[in-house]
VEXTI-77715 format. One record per residue (C-alpha): residue in one letter; chain; z, y, x. Coordinates in steps of 0.001 Angstrom, whole numbers, plus 524288, in hexadecimal, padded with zeros to 5 digits. Example, Ala and Ser with C-alpha at 12.3 -4.5 7.8 and 13.67 -1.06 7.14 Angstrom:
2
+---+---+-------+-------+-------+
| r | c |    up | north |  east |
+---+---+-------+-------+-------+
| A | A | 81E78 | 7EE6C | 8300C |
| S | A | 81BE4 | 7FBDC | 83566 |
+---+---+-------+-------+-------+
// end
This chain:
310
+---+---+-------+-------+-------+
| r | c |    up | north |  east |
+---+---+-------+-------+-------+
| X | A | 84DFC | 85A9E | 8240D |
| X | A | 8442F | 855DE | 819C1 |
| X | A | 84601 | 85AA3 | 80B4B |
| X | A | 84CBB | 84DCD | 8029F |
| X | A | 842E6 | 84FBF | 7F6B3 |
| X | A | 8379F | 8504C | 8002D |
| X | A | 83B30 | 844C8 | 8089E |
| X | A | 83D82 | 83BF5 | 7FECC |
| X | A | 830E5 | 84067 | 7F804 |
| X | A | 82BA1 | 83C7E | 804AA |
| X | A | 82F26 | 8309B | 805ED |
| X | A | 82C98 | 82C72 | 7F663 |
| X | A | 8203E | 82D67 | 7FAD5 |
| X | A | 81EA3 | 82415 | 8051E |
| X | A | 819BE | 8162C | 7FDFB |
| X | A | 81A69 | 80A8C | 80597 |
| X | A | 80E29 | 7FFF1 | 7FDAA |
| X | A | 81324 | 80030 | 7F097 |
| X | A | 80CAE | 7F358 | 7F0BE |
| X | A | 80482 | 7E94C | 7F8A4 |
| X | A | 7FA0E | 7E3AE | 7F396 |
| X | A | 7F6B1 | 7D5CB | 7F95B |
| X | A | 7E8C2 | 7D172 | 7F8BE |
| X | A | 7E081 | 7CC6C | 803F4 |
| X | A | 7EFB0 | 7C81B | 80880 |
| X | A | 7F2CC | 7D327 | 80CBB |
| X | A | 7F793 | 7E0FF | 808F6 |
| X | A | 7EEA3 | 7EC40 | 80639 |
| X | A | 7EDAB | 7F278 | 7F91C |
| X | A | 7FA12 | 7FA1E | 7F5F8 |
| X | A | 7FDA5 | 803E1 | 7EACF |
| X | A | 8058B | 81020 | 7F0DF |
| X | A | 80AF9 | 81B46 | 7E93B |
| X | A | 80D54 | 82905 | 7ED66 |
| X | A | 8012D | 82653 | 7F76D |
| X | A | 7FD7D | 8332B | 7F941 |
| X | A | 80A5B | 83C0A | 7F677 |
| X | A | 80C32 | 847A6 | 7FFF2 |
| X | A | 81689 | 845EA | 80979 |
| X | A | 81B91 | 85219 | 812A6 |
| X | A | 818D8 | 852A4 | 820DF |
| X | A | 82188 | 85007 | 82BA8 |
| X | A | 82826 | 84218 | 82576 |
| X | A | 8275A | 832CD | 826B6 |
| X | A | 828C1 | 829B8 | 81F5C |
| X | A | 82D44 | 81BF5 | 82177 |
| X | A | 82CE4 | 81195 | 81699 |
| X | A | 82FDE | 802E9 | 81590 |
| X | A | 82C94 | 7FB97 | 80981 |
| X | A | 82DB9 | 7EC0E | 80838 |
| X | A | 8229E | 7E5EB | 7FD56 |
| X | A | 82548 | 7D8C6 | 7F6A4 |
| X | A | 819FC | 7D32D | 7F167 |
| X | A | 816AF | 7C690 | 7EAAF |
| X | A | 80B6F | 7C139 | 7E02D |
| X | A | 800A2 | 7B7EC | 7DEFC |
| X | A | 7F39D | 7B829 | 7E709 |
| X | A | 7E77F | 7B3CC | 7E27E |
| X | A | 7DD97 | 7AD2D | 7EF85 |
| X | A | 7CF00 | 7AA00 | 7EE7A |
| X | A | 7D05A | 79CC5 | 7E7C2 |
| X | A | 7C82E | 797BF | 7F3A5 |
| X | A | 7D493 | 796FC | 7FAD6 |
| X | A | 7DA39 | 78DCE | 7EFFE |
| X | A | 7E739 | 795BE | 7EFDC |
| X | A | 7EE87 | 793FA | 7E372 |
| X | A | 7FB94 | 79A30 | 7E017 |
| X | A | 7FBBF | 7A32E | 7EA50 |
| X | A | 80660 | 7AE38 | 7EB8F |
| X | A | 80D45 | 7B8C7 | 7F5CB |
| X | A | 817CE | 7BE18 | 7F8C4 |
| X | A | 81970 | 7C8EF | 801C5 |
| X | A | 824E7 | 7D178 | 80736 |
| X | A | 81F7A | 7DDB4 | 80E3C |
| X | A | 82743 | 7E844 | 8163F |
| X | A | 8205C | 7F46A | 818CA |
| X | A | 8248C | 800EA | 823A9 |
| X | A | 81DF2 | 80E86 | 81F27 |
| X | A | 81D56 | 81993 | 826B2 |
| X | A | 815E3 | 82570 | 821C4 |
| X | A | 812B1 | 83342 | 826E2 |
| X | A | 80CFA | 83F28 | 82296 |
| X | A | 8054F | 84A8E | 82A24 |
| X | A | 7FA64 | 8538C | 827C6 |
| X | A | 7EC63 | 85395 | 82BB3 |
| X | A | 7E86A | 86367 | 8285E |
| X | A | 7F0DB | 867DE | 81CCC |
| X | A | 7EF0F | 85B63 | 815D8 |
| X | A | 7FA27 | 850A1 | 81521 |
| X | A | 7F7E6 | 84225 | 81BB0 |
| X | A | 80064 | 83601 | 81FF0 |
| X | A | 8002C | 82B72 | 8246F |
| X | A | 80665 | 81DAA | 82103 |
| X | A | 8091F | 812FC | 828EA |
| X | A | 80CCB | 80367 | 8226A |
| X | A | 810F0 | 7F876 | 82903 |
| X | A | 81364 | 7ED99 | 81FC3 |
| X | A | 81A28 | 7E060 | 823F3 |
| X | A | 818A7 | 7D3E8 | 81A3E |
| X | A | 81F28 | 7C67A | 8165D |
| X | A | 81410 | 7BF89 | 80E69 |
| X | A | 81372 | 7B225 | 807C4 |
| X | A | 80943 | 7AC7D | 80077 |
| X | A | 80C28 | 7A109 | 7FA29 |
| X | A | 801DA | 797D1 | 7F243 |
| X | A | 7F845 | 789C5 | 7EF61 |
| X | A | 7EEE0 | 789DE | 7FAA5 |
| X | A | 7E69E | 77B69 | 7F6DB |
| X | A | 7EF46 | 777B4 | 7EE60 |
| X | A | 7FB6D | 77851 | 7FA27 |
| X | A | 805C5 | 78112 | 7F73D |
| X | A | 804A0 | 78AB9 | 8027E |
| X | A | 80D9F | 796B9 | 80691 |
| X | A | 8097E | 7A1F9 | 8129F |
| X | A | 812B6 | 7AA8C | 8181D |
| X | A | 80FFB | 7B6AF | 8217A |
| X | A | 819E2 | 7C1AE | 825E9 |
| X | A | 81644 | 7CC78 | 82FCB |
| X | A | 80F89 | 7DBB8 | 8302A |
| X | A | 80746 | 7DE29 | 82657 |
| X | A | 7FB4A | 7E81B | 828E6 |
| X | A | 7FF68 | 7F69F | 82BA4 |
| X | A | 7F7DF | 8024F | 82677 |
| X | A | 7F7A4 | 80F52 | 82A0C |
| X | A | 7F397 | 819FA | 82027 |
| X | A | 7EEE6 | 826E3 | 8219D |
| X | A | 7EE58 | 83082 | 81550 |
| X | A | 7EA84 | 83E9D | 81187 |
| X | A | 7ED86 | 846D6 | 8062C |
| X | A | 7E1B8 | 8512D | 80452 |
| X | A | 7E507 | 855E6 | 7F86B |
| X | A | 7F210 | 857E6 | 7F385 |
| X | A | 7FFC8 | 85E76 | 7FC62 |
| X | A | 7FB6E | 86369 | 809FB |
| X | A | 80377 | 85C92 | 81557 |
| X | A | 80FE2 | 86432 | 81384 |
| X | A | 81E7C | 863F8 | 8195F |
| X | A | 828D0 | 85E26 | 80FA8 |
| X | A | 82E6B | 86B8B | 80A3A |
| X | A | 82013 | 87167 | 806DF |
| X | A | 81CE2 | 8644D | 80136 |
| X | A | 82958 | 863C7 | 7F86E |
| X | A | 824D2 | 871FC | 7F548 |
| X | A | 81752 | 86FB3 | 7F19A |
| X | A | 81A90 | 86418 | 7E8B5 |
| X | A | 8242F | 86D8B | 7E124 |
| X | A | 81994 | 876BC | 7DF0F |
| X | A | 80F44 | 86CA5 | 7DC95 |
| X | A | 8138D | 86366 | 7D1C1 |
| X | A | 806A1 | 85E11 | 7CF4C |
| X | A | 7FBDE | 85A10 | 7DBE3 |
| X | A | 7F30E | 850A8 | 7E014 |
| X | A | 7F259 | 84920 | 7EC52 |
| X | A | 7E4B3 | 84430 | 7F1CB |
| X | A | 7E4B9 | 83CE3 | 7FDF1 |
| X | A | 7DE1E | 832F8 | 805C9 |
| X | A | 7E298 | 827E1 | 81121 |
| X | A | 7DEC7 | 81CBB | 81837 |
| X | A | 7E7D2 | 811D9 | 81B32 |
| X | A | 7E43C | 806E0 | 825A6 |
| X | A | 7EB08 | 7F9F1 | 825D5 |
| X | A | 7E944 | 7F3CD | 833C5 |
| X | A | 7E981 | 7E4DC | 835D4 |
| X | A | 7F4D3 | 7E36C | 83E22 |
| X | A | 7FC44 | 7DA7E | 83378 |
| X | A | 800B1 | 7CC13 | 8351D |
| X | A | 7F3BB | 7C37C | 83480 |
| X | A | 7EE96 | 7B680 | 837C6 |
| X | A | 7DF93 | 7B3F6 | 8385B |
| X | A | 7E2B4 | 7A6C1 | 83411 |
| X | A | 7EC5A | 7A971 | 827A0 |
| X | A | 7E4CD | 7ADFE | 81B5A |
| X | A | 7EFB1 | 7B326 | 81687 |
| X | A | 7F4B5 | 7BE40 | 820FB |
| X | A | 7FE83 | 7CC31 | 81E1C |
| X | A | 7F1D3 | 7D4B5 | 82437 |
| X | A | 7E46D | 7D6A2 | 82084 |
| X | A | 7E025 | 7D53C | 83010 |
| X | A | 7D71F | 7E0D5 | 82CB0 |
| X | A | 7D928 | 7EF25 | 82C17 |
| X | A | 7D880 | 7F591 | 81F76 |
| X | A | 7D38E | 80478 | 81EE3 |
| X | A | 7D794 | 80A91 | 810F4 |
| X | A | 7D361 | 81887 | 80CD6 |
| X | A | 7DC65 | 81EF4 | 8013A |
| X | A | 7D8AA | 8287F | 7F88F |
| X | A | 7E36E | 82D3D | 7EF4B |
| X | A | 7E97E | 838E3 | 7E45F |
| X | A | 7F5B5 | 83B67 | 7DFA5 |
| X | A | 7F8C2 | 8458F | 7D4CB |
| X | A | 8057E | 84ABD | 7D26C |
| X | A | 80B3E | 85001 | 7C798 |
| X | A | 81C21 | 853E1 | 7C474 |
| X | A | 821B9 | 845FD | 7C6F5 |
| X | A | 8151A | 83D1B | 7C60B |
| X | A | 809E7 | 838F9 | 7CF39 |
| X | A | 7FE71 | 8324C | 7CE66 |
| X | A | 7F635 | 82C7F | 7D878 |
| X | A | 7EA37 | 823F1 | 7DA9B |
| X | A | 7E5DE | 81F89 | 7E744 |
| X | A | 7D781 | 816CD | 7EB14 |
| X | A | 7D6AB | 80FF2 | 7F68A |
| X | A | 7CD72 | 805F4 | 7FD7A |
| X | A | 7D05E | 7FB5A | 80863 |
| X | A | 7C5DD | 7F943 | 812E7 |
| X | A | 7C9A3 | 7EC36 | 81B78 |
| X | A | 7C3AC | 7E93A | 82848 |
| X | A | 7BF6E | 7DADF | 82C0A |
| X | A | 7C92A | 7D071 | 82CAF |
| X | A | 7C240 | 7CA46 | 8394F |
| X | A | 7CF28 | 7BFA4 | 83B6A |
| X | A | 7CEFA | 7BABA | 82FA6 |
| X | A | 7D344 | 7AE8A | 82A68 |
| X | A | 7CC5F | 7A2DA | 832B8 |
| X | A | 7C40C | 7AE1C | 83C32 |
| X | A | 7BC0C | 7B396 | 83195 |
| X | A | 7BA9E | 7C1AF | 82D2A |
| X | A | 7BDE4 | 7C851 | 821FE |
| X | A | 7B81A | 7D4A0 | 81C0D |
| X | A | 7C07F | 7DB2D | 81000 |
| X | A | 7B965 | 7E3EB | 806BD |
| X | A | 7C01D | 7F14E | 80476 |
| X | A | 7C9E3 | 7F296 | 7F895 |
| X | A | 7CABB | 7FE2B | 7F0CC |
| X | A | 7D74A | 7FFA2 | 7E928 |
| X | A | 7DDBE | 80A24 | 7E003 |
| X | A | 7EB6B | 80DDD | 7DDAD |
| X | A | 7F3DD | 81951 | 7D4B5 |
| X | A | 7FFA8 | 81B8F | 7D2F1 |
| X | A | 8087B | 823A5 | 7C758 |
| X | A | 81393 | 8295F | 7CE49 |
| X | A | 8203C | 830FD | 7C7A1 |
| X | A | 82AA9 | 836FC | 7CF06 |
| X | A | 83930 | 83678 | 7C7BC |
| X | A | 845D6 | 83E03 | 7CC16 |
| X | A | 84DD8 | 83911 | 7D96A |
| X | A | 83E9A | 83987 | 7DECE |
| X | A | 83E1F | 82C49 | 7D87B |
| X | A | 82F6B | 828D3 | 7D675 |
| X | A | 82884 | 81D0C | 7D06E |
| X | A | 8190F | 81A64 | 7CFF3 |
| X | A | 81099 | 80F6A | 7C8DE |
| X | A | 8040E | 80A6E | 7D1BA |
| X | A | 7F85D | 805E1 | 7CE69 |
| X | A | 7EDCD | 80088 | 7D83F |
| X | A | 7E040 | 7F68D | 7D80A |
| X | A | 7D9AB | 7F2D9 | 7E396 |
| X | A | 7CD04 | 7EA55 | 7E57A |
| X | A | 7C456 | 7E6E3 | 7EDEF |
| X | A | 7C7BA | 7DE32 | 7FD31 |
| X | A | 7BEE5 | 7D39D | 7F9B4 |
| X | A | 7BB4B | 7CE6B | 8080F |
| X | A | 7B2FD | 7C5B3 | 81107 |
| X | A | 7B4F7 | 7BB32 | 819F4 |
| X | A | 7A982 | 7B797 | 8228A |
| X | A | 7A070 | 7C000 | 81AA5 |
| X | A | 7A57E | 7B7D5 | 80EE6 |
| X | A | 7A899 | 7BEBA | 80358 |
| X | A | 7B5FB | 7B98F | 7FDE3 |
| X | A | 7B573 | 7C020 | 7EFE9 |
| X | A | 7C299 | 7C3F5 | 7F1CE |
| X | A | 7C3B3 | 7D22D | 7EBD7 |
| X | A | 7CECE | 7D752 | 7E797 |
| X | A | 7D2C8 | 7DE76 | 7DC33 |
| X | A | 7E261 | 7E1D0 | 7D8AF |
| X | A | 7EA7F | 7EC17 | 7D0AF |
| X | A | 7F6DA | 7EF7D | 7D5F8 |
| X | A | 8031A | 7F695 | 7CF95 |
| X | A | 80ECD | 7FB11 | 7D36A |
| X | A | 81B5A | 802A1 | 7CF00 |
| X | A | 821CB | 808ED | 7D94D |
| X | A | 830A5 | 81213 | 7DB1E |
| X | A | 835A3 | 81C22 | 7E629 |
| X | A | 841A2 | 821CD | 7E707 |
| X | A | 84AB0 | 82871 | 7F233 |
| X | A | 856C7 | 821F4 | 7F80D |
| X | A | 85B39 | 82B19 | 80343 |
| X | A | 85767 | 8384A | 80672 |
| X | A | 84AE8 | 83583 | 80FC1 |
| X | A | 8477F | 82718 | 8099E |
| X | A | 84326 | 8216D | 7FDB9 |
| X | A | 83EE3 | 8132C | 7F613 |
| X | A | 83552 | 80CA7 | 7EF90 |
| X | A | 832DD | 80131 | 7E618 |
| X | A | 82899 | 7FB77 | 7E075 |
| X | A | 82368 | 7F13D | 7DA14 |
| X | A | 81193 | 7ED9E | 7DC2E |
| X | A | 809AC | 7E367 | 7D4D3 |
| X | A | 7FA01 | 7E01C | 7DA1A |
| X | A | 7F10F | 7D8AD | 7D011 |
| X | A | 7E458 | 7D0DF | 7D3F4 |
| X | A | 7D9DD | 7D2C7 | 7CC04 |
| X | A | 7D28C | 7CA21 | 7D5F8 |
| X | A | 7D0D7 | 7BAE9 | 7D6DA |
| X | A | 7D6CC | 7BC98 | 7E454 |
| X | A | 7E323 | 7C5C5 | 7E53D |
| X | A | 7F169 | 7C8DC | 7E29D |
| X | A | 7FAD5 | 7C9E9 | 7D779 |
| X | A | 805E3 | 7CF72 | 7DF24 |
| X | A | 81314 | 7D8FF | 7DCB5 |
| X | A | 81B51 | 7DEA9 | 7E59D |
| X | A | 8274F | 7E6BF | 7E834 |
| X | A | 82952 | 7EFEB | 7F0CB |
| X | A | 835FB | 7F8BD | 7F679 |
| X | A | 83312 | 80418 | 80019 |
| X | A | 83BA0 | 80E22 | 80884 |
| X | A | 8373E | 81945 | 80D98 |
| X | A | 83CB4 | 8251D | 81595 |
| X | A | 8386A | 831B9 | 81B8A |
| X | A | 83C44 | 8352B | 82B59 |
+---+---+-------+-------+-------+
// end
């Protein structure tokens, strides 16, 4: 039988997307904390976490879109699983995210409203830590963090979202990208008594859109996006963190025409965990995005997340 303390510092762990950033329509830039915390061999992980979102969009005025807002209620299934490659500690995540969307607006001066409800785009990550805890069992890791109140975490991933999401070649407003998306991770986190901090860099490459809207193709430049996190740990394993993120770049091409469409947005976020039964715990939080961007989103969101260790 798994240790109680160790379990639930297990599944604490686990973060469903703290929040989803909406920009090309679709989801991709998130802010996650606890990325790259050690968890002990021989467990998995299951999480569900639903996502309200709502805000204000901003199109290329070309489109003559005025007023234009969404609203978006996501459910997300999480299953996560750590192994070792060597001595050194790796996982791997798996997302499947499933999304009511509405965008409501002025298209030409008619009021205008588009719904869409279906699967979302999937990713699959893969992660390793190569500095930091060696892959250990869940009584030698519950050791080693006694001895060691103070370490640092390096570790890399690469996370691919594959286009298998609800899209229509002749909707320009669709819940998947139609494209995969390859992102490499490079992250730190430094502990010390109850506090953490971590900062994580990341960039998005997209592969041709070649069905999109009206048969053209579209080509998406890569986005490179930042993201840290201040993390403190209370009694009751209670913990609480405050996110920060900014991501730009994605400006893209249709038909070898450039759309000067780059994005540029801050995101923040406030997030709580705590344990409800022995083997499960929850999660709340609360996300804002900011355009700094003639084309973008002004968006918040709310999220509640379970999670639980088999």
């Amino acid at each position: 039988m798994k240790n109680t303390s160790s379990s639930f510092s297990l599944i604490s762990k686990v973060n469903l997307i703290l929040f989803l950033l909406i920009y090309s329509y679709n989801y991709s830039q998130d802010i996650e904390p606890r990325r790259w915390s050690s968890m002990p061999l021989g467990t998995n992980v299951v999480g569900l976490g639903y996502v309200y979102t709502f805000g204000d969009l901003k199109f290329d005025p070309l489109l003559n879109v005025e007023n234009a807002t969404v609203s978006v209620n996501s459910l997300a299934l999480q299953y996560v699983r750590p192994f070792k490659i060597g001595n050194k500690l790796a996982r791997v995540d798996v997302l499947i995210p499933y999304s009511i969307a509405s965008w409501d607006g002025v298209l030409n001066n008619v009021p205008t409203a588009v719904k869409r409800n279906g699967f979302a785009d999937p990713r699959l990550r893969f992660s390793l830590n190569f500095i930091g805890p060696k892959a250990m069992t869940s009584k030698d890791l519950q050791e080693y963090l006694k001895e060691n109140p103070k370490y640092t975490i390096v570790g890399a991933s690469l996370s691919i979202s594959f286009p298998f999401g609800q899209y229509y070649n002749d909707k320009l407003l669709n819940l998947s990208n139609n494209s995969f998306i390859f992102r490499p991770q490079v992250g730190m986190v430094h502990y010390w008594g109850k506090w953490s901090y971590e900062v994580t860099g990341s960039v998005f490459f997209y592969t041709n859109n070649n069905d999109f809207y009206n048969n053209t193709t579209k080509k998406q430049d890569p986005l490179f996006a930042m993201q840290t996190h201040l993390i403190r740990k209370f009694k009751h394993r209670i913990w609480t963190s405050l996110s920060l993120g900014y991501g730009q770049g994605g400006s893209s091409i249709v038909n070898r025409q450039p759309k000067n469409d780059e994005r540029g947005n801050f995101l923040g976020g406030l997030s709580a965990g705590m344990p409800i039964f022995k083997n499960q715990s929850i999660k709340l939080s609360y996300g804002t995005t900011l355009t700094v961007k003639d084309i973008g989103a002004n968006t918040n969101g709310f999220i509640f997340s379970w999670a639980a260790i088999f």
